[in-house]
N, C-alpha and C positions, 0 to 999 in steps of 0.2 A: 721371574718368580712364577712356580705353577699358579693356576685361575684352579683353586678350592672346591666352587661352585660346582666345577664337573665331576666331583672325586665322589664317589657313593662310598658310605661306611661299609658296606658287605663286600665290596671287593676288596678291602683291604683286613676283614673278619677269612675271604679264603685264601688271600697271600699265607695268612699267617697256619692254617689248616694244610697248605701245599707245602710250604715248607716243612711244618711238622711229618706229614704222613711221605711226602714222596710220593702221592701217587693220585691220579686225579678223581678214582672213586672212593677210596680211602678217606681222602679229603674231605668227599664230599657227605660219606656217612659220619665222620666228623660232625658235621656243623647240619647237618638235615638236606641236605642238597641233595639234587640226581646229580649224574655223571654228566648231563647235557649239559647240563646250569654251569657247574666245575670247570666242562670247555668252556662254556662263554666265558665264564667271568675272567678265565686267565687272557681269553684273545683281548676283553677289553684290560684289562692289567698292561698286558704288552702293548697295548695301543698309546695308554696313557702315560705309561714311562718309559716307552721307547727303547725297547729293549725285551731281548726273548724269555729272561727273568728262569726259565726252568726247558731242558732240552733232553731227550729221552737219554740213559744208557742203559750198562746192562744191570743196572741193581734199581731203577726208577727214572724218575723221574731227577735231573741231578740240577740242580740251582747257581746260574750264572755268577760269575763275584758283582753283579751290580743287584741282585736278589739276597746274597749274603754282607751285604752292606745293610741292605734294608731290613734286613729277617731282626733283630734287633730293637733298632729305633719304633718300627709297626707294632712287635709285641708290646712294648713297654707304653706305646701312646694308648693300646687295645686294654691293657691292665688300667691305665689311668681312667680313660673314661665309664669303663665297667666300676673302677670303686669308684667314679663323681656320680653314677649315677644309683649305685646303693646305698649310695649314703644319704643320697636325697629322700631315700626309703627306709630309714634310719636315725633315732638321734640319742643319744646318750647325755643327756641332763649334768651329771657330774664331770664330764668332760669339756661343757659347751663354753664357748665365750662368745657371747653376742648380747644386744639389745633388744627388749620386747619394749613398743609405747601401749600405754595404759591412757584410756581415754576414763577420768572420773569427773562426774562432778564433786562438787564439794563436800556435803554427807557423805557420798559413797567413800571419797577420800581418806578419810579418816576410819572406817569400818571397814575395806576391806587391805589397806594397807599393812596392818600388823599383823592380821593371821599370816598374808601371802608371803610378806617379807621371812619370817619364820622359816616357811617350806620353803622358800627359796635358799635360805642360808643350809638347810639341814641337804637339801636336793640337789642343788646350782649355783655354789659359790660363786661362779665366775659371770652367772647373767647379771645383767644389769636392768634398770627399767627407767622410763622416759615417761612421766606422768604428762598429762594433758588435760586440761579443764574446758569445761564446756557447761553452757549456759542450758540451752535447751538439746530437744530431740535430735531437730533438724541439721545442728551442725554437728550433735555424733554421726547423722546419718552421713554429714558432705564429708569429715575427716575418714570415717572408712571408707566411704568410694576414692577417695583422695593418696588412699595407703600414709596418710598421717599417722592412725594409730590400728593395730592389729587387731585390740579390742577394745571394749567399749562398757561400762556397766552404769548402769543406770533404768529409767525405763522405756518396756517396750518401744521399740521404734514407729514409726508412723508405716513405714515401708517392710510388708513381710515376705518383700521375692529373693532380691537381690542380697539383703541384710538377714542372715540368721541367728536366730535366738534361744536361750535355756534361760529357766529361769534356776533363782539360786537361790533368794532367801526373802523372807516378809517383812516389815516391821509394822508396829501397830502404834495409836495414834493416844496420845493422852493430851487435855488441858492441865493449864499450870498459870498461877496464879501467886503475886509473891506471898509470901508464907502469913504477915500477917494483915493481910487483905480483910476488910470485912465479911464477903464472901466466902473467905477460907474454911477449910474444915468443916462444911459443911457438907449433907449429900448432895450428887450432881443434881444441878433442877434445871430444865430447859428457857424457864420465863428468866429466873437469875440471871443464867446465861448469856442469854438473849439482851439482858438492861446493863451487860456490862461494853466498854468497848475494847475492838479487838484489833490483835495485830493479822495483818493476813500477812503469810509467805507465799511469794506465788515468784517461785524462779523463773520461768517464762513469760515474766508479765501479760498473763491471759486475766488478770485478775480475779480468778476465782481459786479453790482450793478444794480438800473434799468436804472440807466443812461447810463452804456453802453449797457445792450438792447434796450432801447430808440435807440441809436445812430446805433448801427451794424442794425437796421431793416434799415437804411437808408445806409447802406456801409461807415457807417462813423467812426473814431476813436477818442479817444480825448489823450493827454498826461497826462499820471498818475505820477505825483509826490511825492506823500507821500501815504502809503496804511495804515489804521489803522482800528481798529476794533471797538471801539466806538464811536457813534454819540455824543455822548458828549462832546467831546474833540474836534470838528472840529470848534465849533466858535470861539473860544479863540485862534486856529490855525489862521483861516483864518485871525482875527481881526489883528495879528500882522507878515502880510504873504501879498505874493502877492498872493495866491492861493485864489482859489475859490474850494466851496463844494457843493453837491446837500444833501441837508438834511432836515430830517423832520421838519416843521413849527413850533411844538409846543419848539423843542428842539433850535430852533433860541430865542424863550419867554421866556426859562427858563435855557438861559445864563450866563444870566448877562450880556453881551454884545451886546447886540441886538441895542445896538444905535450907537454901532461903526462899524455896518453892514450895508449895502447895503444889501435888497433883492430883488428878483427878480422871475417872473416863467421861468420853466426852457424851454429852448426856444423848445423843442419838446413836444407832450403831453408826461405825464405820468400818468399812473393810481396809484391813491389811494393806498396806500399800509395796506391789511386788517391785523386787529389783533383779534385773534380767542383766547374763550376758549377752552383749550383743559382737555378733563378726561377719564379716566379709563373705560373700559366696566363694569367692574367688581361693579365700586361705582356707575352706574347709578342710579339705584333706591335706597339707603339707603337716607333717611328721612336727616338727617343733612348735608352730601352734597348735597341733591336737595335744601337747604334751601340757602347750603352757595354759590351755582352756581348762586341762584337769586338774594342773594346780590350784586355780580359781575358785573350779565344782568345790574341789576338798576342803578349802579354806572356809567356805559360806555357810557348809552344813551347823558347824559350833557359831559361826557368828547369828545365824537365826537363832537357835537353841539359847541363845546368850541374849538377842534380844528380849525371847518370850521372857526369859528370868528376869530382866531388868523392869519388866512391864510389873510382876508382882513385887521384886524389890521396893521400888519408889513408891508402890499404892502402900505396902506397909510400913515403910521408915516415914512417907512425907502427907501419907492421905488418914 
């Protein structure tokens, strides 16, 4: 069996040019070559398959039967790897059958799964998706170095060389209280606040939140009562609890309980808490993740849009 190793693709890019033209400058303006290049490359041709492949007469250059064996099988490999390699420059979404993994946590989960799903059914029936949970930062940051998951949404990564980022959508933070709480229904007051006790969520067990950077920028504390790592769990908590929670708006709508809740804003600002895609340096530029990033983009614009409404909803139907 030939050793591969020695075979350079441009010799067998002017086989298929000498065959074509018959002539070894012909050839050579062919494919960009001098006339010099044209000799070389056939002396090593004949070197390497041993045999004189093309021999003068009088209308060209005329091609051995071991050159018109080959004339053939060479084109058809030279068309093959010119369309593997435009296609890698290329992708066609309604065509596609493959998997993309989705690294979310758990909020994200649920928020950005039904927009995407949508575009994906109207765009690319045929992809599929591989969901992935993750707790904190740091191990969306190991599963994309890992190629576990392509992308990633959640927040900001801790790492902004390797790992790149867009952000996509806001959401904003309300308290919630069960509906007929004594506190309830009334305006936010920060001492109230403050003498009730509270649930913290703190996904990464750092035990803080933004509510108590909110609070310590003022020298303030509040009583932590219950610490838990899902926002999901805190309405159903509070609803049959004297505790209050500070928790994202949307996850007050998609309770199920949201009518046995008082909400409220939380009586300090907070800012918006952003949720960012994150990817791989590595997949930036390949064709089918840039396509599937821009599904993502499209799908987040209406789900922020959809938070900020939910944020006036609930203050009017429950505050």
């Amino acid at each position: 069996m030939m050793d591969l190793h020695g075979i350079d693709l441009n010799l067998l890019v002017a086989f298929d040019a000498l065959i074509a033209e018959r002539n070894v400058t012909r050839a050579g303006l062919r494919i960009g070559r001098t006339q010099p290049a044209m000799s070389a490359a056939l002396g090593r041709l004949r070197d390497l398959l041993q045999d004189e492949l093309f021999v003068r007469g009088p209308k060209g250059l005329q091609p051995t039967p071991r050159a018109l064996e080959l004339a053939e099988p060479i084109s058809r490999a030279l068309r093959d790897i010119q369309h593997t390699l435009v296609f890698t420059q290329a992708f066609e979404p309604s065509a596609a059958s493959m998997t993309f993994s989705l690294g979310l946590s758990g909020h994200a989960e649920s928020v950005v799964l039904p927009p995407l799903l949508q575009i994906l059914a109207a765009r690319a029936p045929l992809i599929d998706l591989r969901i992935r949970d993750y707790a904190t930062r740091d191990e969306a940051t190991r599963m994309l170095d890992a190629g576990e998951v392509d992308v990633a949404v959640g927040l900001p990564p801790v790492d902004g060389g390797r790992i790149l980022s867009a952000r996509l959508f806001q959401e904003r933070f309300v308290c919630i209280l069960r509906r007929d709480h004594p506190a309830a229904n009334r305006a936010p007051d920060l001492e109230r606040f403050l003498s009730l006790p509270h649930i913290l969520v703190s996904p990464e067990n750092e035990g803080l939140d933004v509510a108590d950077a909110a609070l310590a920028s003022k020298g303030l504390k509040r009583r932590v009562a219950l610490t838990i790592q899902h926002m999901a769990s805190a309405p159903a908590l509070v609803a049959a609890s004297d505790l209050v929670a500070t928790v994202l708006a949307s996850v007050v709508q998609r309770s199920g309980c949201a009518e046995q809740l008082n909400v409220s804003d939380f009586p300090l600002r907070l800012n918006p808490v952003p949720f960012v895609l994150n990817w791989h340096r590595r997949n930036d530029q390949h064709p089918a993740q840039r396509w599937f990033r821009t599904c993502l983009s499209g799908a987040f614009p209406h789900v922020w849009q959809r938070s900020e409404q939910v944020c006036a909803d609930l203050r009017q139907q429950y505050y």
